[in-house]
C-alpha positions in Angstrom: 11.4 -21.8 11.5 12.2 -18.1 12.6 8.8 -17.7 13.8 8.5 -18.8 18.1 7.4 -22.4 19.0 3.6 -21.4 20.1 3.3 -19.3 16.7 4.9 -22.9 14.9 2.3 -25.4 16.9 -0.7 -23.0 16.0 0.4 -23.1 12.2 0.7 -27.0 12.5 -3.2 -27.4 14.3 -4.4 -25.0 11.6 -3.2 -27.0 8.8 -4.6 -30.5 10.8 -7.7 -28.4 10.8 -7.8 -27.8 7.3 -6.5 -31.4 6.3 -10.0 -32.2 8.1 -12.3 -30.0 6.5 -10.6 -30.5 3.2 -11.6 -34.4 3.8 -14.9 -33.9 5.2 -15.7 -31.7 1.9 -14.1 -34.5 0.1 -16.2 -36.9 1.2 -19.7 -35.1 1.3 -18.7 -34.8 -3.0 -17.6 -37.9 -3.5 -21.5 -38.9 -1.6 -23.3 -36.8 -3.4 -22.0 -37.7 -6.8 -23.3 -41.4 -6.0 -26.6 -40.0 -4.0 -27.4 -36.6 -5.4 -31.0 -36.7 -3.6 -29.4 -36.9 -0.7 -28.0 -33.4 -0.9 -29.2 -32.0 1.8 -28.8 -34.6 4.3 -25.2 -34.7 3.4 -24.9 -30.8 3.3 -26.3 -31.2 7.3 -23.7 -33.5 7.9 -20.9 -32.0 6.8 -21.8 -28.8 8.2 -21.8 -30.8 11.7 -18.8 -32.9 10.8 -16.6 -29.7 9.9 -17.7 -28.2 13.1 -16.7 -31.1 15.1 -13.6 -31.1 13.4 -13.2 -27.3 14.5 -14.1 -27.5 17.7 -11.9 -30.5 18.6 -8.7 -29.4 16.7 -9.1 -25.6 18.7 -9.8 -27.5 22.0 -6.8 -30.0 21.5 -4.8 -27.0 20.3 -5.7 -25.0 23.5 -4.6 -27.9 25.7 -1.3 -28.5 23.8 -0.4 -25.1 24.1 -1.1 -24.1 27.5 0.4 -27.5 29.0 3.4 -27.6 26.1 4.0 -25.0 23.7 3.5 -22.7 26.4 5.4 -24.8 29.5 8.5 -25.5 26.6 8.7 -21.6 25.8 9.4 -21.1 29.5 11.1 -23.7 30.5 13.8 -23.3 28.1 13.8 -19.5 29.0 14.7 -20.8 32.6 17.2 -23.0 31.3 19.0 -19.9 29.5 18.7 -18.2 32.6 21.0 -21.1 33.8 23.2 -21.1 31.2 24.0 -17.9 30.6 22.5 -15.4 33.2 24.1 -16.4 36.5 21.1 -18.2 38.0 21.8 -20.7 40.5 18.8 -21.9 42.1 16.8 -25.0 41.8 15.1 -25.2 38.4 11.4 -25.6 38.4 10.4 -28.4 36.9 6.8 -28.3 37.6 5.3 -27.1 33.7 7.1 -29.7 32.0 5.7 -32.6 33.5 3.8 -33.4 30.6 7.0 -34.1 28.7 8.0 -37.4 30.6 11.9 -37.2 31.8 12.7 -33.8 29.9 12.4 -31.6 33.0 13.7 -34.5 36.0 16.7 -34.5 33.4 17.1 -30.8 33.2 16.8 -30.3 36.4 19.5 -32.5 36.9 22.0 -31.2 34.9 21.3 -28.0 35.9 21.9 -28.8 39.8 25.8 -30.1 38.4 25.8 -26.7 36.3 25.2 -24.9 39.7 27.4 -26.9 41.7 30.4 -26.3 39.4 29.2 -22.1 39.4 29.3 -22.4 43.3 32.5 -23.9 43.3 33.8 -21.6 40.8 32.7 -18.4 42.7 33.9 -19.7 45.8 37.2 -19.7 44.1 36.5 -16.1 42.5 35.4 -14.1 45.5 38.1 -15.6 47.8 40.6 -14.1 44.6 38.2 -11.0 44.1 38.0 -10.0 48.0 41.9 -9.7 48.9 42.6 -8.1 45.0 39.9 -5.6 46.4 41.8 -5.2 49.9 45.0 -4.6 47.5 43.4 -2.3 45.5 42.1 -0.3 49.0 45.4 -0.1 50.0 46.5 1.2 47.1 43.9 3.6 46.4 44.4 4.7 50.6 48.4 4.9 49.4 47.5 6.9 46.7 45.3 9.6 48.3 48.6 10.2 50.4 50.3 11.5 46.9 49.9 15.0 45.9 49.1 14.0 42.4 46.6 12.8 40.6 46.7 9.3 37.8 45.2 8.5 35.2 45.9 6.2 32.2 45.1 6.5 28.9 45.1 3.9 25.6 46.7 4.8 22.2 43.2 6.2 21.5 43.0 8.5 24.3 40.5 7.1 26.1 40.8 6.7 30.0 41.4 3.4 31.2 42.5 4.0 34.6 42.3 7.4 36.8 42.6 7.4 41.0 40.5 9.5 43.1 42.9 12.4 43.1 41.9 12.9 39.0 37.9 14.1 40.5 39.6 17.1 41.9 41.4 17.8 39.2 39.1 17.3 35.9 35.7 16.9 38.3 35.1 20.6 37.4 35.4 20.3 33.9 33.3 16.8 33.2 32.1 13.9 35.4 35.0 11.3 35.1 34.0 7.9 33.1 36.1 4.8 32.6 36.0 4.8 28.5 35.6 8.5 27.8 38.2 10.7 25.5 40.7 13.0 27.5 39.7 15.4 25.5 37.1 16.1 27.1 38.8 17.5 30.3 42.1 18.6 28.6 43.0 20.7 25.5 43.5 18.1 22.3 45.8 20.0 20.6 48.7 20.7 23.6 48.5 17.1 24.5 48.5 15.4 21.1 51.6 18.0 20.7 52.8 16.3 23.8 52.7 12.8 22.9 54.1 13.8 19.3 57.0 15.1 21.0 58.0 12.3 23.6 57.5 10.1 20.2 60.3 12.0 18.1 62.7 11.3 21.1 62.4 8.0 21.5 65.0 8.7 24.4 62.9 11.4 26.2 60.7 8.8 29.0 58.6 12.1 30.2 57.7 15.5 28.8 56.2 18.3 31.7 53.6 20.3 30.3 51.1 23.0 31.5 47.8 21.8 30.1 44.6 23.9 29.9 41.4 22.0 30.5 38.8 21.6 27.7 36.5 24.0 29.3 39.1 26.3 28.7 38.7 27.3 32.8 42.5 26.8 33.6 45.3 24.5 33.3 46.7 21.5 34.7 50.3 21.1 35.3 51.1 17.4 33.9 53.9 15.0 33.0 53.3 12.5 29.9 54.9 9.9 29.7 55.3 6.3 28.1 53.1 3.8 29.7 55.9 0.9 30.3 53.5 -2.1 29.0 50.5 -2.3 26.4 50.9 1.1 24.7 49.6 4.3 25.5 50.3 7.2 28.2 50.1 8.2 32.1 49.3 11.7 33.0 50.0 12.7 36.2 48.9 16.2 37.3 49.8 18.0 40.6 47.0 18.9 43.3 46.8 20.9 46.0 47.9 18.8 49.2 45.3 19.1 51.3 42.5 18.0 48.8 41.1 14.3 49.3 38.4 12.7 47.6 35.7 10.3 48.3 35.8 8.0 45.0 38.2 4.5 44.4 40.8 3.7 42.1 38.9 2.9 38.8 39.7 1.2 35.9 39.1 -1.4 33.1 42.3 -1.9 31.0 40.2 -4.7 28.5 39.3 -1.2 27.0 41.9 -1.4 25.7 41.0 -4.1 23.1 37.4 -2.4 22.3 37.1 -1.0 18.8 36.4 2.8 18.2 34.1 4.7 15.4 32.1 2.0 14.8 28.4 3.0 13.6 26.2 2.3 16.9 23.2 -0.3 15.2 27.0 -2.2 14.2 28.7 -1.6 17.4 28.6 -4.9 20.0 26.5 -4.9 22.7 30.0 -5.9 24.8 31.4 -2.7 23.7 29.1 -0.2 24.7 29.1 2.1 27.6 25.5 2.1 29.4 24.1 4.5 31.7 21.1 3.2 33.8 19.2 5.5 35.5 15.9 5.9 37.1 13.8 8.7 38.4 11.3 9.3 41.4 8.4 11.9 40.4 5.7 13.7 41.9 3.0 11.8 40.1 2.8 9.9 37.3 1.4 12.4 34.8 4.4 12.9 32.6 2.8 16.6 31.2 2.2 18.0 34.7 4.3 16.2 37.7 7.8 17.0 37.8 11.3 14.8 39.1 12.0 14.8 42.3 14.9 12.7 42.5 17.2 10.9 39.9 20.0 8.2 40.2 22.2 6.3 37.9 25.2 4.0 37.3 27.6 3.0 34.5 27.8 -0.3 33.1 31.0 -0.7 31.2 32.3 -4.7 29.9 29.6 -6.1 31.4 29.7 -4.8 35.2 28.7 -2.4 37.0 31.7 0.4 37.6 31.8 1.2 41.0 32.5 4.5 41.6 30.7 6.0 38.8 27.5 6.9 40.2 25.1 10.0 39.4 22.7 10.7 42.4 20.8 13.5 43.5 17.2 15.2 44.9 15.5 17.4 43.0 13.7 20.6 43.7 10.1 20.2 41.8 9.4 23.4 42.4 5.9 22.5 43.8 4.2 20.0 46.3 4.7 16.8 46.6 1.7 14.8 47.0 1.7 12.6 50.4 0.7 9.6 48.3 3.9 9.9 46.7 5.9 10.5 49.4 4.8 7.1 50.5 6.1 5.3 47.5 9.7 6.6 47.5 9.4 8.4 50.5 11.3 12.0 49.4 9.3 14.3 51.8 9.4 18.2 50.9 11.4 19.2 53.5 14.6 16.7 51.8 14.0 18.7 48.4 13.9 22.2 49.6 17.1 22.8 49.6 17.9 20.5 46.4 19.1 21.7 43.0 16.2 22.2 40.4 15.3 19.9 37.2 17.4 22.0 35.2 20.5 22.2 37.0 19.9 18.3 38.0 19.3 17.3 34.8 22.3 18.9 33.2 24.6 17.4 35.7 23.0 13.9 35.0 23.3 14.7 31.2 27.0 15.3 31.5 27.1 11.9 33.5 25.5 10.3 30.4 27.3 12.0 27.9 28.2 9.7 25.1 26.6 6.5 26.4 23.2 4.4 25.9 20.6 5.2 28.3 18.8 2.0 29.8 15.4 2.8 31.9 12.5 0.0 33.2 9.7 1.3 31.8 12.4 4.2 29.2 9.3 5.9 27.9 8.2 7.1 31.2 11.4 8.3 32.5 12.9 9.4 29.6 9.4 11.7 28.8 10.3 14.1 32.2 13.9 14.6 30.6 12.7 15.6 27.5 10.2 18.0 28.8 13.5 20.3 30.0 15.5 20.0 27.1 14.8 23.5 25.2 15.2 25.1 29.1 18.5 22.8 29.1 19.6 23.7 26.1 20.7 20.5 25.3 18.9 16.9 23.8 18.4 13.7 25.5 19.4 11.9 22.0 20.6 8.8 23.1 20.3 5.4 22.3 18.3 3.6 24.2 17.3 0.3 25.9 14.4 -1.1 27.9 14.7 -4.0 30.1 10.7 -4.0 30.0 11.3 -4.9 25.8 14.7 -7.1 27.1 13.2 -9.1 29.1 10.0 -9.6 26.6 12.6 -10.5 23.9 14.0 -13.6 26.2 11.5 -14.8 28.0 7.9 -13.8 25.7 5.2 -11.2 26.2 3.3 -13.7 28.3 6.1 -13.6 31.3 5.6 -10.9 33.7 7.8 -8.0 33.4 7.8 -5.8 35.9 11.3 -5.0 37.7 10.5 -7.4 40.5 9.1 -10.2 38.4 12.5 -10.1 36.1 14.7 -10.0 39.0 13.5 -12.8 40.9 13.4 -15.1 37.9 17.1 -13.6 37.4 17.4 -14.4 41.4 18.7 -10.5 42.0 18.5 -10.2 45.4 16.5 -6.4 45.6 17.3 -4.5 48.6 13.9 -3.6 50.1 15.0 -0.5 52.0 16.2 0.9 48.5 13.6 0.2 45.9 11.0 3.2 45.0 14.6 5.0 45.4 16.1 6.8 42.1 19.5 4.9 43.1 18.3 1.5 44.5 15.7 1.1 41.6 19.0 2.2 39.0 21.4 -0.4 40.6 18.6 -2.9 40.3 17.9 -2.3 36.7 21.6 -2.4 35.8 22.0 -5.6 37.8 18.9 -7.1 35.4 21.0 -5.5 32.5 24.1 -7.4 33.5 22.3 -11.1 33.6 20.0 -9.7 30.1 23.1 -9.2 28.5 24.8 -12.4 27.6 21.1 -13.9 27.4 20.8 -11.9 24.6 23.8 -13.0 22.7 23.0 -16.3 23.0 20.0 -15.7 21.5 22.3 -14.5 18.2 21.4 -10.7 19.5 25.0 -9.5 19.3 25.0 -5.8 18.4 23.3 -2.7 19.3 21.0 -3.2 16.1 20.3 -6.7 16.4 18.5 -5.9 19.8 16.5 -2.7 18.9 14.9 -4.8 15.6 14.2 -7.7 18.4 12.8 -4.4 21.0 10.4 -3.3 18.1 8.8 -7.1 17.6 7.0 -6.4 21.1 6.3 -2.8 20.8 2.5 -4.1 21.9 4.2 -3.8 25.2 6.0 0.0 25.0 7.1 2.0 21.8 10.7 1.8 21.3 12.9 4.9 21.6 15.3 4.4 18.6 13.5 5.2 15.3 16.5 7.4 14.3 18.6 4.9 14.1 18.8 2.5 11.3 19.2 -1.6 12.1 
């Protein structure tokens, strides 16, 4: 029963097939003990008879499974898509209309399922669009104030910073929703901090000259108390004429995420993913080089605007007009650009303690590698593929290419951005988003549950995470 329902119908057929043979044998014994001259006559016979019986039961099994197993395997992979992917439109019902009212049913229920979503969103985005004009105006408000926010949890992880925080800890680390202070500020003068404004429980605030974990200078900062849920605000002072270009960010349900957990054992709700794409010069991953690269976080299952990683890339050599006419980066747009090594450590610093989620990982993740002894760092990461994804919810028979999984997702992919590092990144992330619940539904709940379901269709690509145990 854990075997897939085309594997299951082609065990059944088999044993009909045998059940024949076994009775045509039968038969041609039980003959030939009352007629043994007539041995070979009835050795002709059953020959034909067990053919027959072959040829019938592979032919039957052939329709059955194009026009059943096969139309049941996707049809219930488009009813998931329904139920838990975010898919609105009108179910096709056209390959299960061998199976009497099954898909007219379906269909139906899935039009009410829709209608309710609709209703529902309406409700949402009317809620989400003047929370987002609150939060502009608070974030404009903010950006008027010499000083820079950010919260943090009881762990010390950052669950809210403002736009002013880039200028001050940009230097030291790219800023992520989820991440440890300590890696912008010195551990030991702030957990000194917090020990002290906890021995006074009537102290509110304690002003204190932090230096930053890169050990490059020092912030001036005042802990204090957050007033509800636990945990501490830092504010640190700027220099007033510094704005920046990035949003108030935050998730405070980070709040409730367990820490230190082994990652095969770690939720697939829990983890922090980078997605990221690259445009190259060719596709020869041991002689054409990156010419652009783009990525985006996805944190509690959305995308976290605001944390974005784009950039050109210098390859050091021609780029190949054939090319240039698939993503359309031109030499002239990279001849002023950083070079792999310097782009790649920036984007390694934007990926820095996350899971790396590529279309197609192998291939993007085989130009990074090529740099890392010049980086002196590893692209070690866990990793996921929405190529494998995808294959794991809807079968190796589906399609599953970026465009193919996005329109039977019904992502909407801007034209004017794909064959882009970013556009092609954003797309992959939004797959990522709608794969993700799928998955659980499918009782794929942690981090190791889905690399032991990635390496069932490694027929398709190899899967990345050997090191790491399911």
């Amino acid at each position: 029963m854990r075997s897939n329902l085309r594997l299951r119908i082609l065990l059944l057929f088999a044993l009909i097939g045998s059940g024949n043979i076994a009775a045509i044998a039968a038969g041609v014994l039980l003959a030939w003990r009352r007629a043994p001259d007539a041995l070979p006559a009835l050795t002709v016979a059953g020959l034909v008879a067990t053919f027959g019986a072959v040829l019938v039961t592979v032919l039957v099994w052939l329709l059955f499974d194009e026009h059943v197993a096969r139309a049941i395997t996707r049809f219930t992979a488009a009813l998931r898509t329904r139920a838990h992917g975010g898919v609105t439109t009108d179910l096709d019902v056209s390959c299960v209309r061998h199976l009497g009212d099954l898909g007219p049913a379906s269909g139906a229920l899935c039009r009410e399922l829709a209608e309710m979503h609709a209703s529902f969103e309406s409700r949402l985005d009317s809620a989400t669009s003047k929370m987002e004009e609150e939060n502009a105006h608070l974030a404009a408000l903010l950006s008027e104030i010499p000083v820079a926010v950010m919260l943090l949890d009881e762990a010390f992880r950052i669950i809210l910073y403002d736009r002013q925080c880039v200028h001050a800890l940009g230097q030291v680390a790219s800023l992520g929703l989820g991440r440890s202070v300590f890696d912008y500020l010195d551990r030991g003068a702030l957990e000194r901090a917090v020990a002290d404004l906890a021995a006074d429980s009537g102290r509110h605030f304690l002003d204190v000259d932090l230096a930053t974990a890169d050990g490059q200078g020092t912030v001036s900062t005042r802990v204090r108390r957050a007033l509800q849920g636990g945990g501490f605000m830092l504010s640190m002072e700027i220099e007033d004429d510094i704005m920046a270009e990035r949003p108030l960010v935050f998730d405070f349900g980070l709040t409730d995420r367990a820490m230190d957990q082994h990652i095969a054992q770690t939720p697939l709700s829990a983890l922090s993913y980078v997605v990221f794409d690259t445009e190259t010069t060719g596709l020869d991953i041991t002689r054409d080089e990156i010419v652009q690269v783009g990525a985006v976080r996805v944190l509690s299952n959305r995308i976290v605007r605001g944390e974005t990683c784009e950039t050109l890339v210098n390859p050091g050599r021609p780029i190949p007009g054939e090319s240039s006419r698939i993503h359309g980066i031109t030499n002239d747009m990279v001849s002023q650009a950083p070079d792999p090594i310097t782009a790649l450590r920036q984007f390694h610093g934007f990926a820095r303690d996350a899971v790396l989620v590529a279309h197609n990982a192998p291939f993007d993740l085989a130009f990074l590698k090529r740099h890392e002894a010049g980086l002196g760092l590893a692209f070690d990461h866990p990793v996921l593929d929405t190529v494998l994804l995808s294959a794991v919810i809807f079968g190796e028979g589906e399609p599953h290419t970026l465009d193919a999984i996005a329109d039977r997702l019904d992502i909407h992919i801007d034209g004017s951005a794909r064959h882009t590092a970013i556009g092609d990144a954003i797309a992959t992330a939004q797959v990522l988003v709608r794969l993700l619940p799928m998955l659980e539904a499918h009782d794929i709940h942690t981090f190791g549950d889905a690399t032991t379901a990635m390496r069932r269709h490694a027929r398709l690509l190899p899967d990345l995470n050997r090191q790491i145990a399911p």
